[in-house]
ZAMARGU-4260 file (C-alpha; in steps of 0.2 Angstrom, whole numbers, plus 5000, padded with zeros to 4 digits):
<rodrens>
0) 5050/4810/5192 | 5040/4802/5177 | 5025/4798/5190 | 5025/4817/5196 | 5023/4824/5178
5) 5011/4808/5174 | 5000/4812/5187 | 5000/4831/5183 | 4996/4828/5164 | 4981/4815/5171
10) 4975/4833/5183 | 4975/4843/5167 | 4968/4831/5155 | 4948/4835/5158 | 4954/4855/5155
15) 4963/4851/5139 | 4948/4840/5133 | 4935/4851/5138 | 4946/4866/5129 | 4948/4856/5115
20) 4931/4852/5112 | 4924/4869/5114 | 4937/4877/5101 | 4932/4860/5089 | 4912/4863/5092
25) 4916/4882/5088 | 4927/4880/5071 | 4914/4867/5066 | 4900/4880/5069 | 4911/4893/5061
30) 4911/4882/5043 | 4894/4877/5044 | 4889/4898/5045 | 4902/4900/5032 | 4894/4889/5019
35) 4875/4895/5025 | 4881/4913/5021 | 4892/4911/5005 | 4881/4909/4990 | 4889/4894/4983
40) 4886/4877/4990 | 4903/4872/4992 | 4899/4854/4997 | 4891/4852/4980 | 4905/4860/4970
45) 4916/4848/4981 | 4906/4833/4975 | 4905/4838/4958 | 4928/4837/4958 | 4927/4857/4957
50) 4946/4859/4964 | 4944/4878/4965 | 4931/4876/4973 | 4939/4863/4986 | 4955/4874/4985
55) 4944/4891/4991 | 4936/4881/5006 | 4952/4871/5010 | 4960/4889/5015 | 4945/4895/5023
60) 4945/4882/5035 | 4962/4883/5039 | 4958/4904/5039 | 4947/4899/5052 | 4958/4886/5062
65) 4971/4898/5064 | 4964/4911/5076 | 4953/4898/5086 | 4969/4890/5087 | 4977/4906/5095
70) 4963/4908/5105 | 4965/4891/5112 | 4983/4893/5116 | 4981/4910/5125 | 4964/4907/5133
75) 4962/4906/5154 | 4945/4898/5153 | 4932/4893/5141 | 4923/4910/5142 | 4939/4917/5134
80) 4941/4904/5121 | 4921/4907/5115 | 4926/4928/5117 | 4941/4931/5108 | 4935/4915/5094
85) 4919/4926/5090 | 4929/4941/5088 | 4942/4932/5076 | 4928/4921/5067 | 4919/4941/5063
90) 4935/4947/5056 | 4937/4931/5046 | 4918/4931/5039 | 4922/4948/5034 | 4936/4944/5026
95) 4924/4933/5011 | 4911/4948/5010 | 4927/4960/5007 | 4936/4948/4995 | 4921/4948/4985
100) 4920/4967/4980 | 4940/4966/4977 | 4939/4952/4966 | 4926/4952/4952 | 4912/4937/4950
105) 4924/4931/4962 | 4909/4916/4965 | 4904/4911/4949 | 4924/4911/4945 | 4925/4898/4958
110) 4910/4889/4955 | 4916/4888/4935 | 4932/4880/4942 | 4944/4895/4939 | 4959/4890/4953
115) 4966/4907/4951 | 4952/4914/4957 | 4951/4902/4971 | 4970/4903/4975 | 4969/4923/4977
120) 4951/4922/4988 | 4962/4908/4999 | 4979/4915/5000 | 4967/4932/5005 | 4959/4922/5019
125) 4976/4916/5024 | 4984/4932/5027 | 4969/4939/5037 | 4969/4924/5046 | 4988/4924/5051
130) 4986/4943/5058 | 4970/4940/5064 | 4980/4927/5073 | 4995/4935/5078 | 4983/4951/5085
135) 4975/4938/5098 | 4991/4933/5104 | 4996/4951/5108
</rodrens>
C-alpha cells in the first residue's frame, strides 16, 4: 500500500513543484511592485531598525500570501493560479492606496516609526486579504 501512494506522490511531484514555483515567482513579484509603488523605501526603513516600518510590510506580505495561497489550493492549472492571483494581488494593491486616504500621513507615520499607525495599515491589509481569500475559494 505504501509503494502505491509513493509512486502516486512521485506522478504528482513535478505538478506540485511547477505550481509551487509559479505561486512563489508571483508573490515575490507581487512585493517587489508593492514596494516600487508605495512611496516609502521599506527596505531602508527596515535596515534603519524602523519596527513599524517592518511591522506594516510584515503584514503586507502575509496580506499578499493569503490569496496566492488560495489560489494555489483551488487552482486546475497554472493559467488559473496566474488568473485568479492577479485578480487577488489588484484587490490587495488597492487595499494600500485606500488605507492611505482613511488613515492620515499614514506613510510619513510609519516612516517616523509610529507602530500604531503600522499595526492599523497591517491589521487593514490583513482583513482584505482574508476575504479576498475566502471570495477565491467560493
Amino acid at each position: 500500500m505504501f509503494d502505491a501512494i509513493f509512486a502516486s506522490a512521485l506522478r504528482s511531484l513535478p505538478v506540485f513543484a511547477t505550481h509551487f514555483a509559479v505561486t512563489v515567482v508571483m508573490l515575490v513579484a507581487a512585493v517587489m511592485l508593492y514596494q516600487m509603488l508605495t512611496p516609502q523605501s521599506e527596505a531602508r526603513l527596515i535596515r534603519e531598525n524602523n519596527a513599524a516600518a517592518a511591522t506594516a510590510f510584515g503584514a503586507v506580505v502575509l496580506s499578499l500570501a493569503l490569496p496566492l495561497g488560495m489560489c494555489l489550493a483551488r487552482s486546475v492549472s497554472i493559467p488559473d493560479i496566474v488568473v485568479w492571483g492577479v485578480v487577488a494581488l489588484v484587490v490587495q494593491f488597492g487595499t494600500f492606496f485606500v488605507a492611505r486616504l482613511a488613515f492620515r500621513d499614514l506613510v510619513q507615520r510609519i516612516e517616523r516609526g509610529e507602530v500604531a499607525s503600522a499595526i492599523a495599515l497591517g491589521a487593514t491589509h490583513l482583513a482584505i486579504g482574508v476575504i479576498n481569500a475566502a471570495a477565491i475559494a467560493g
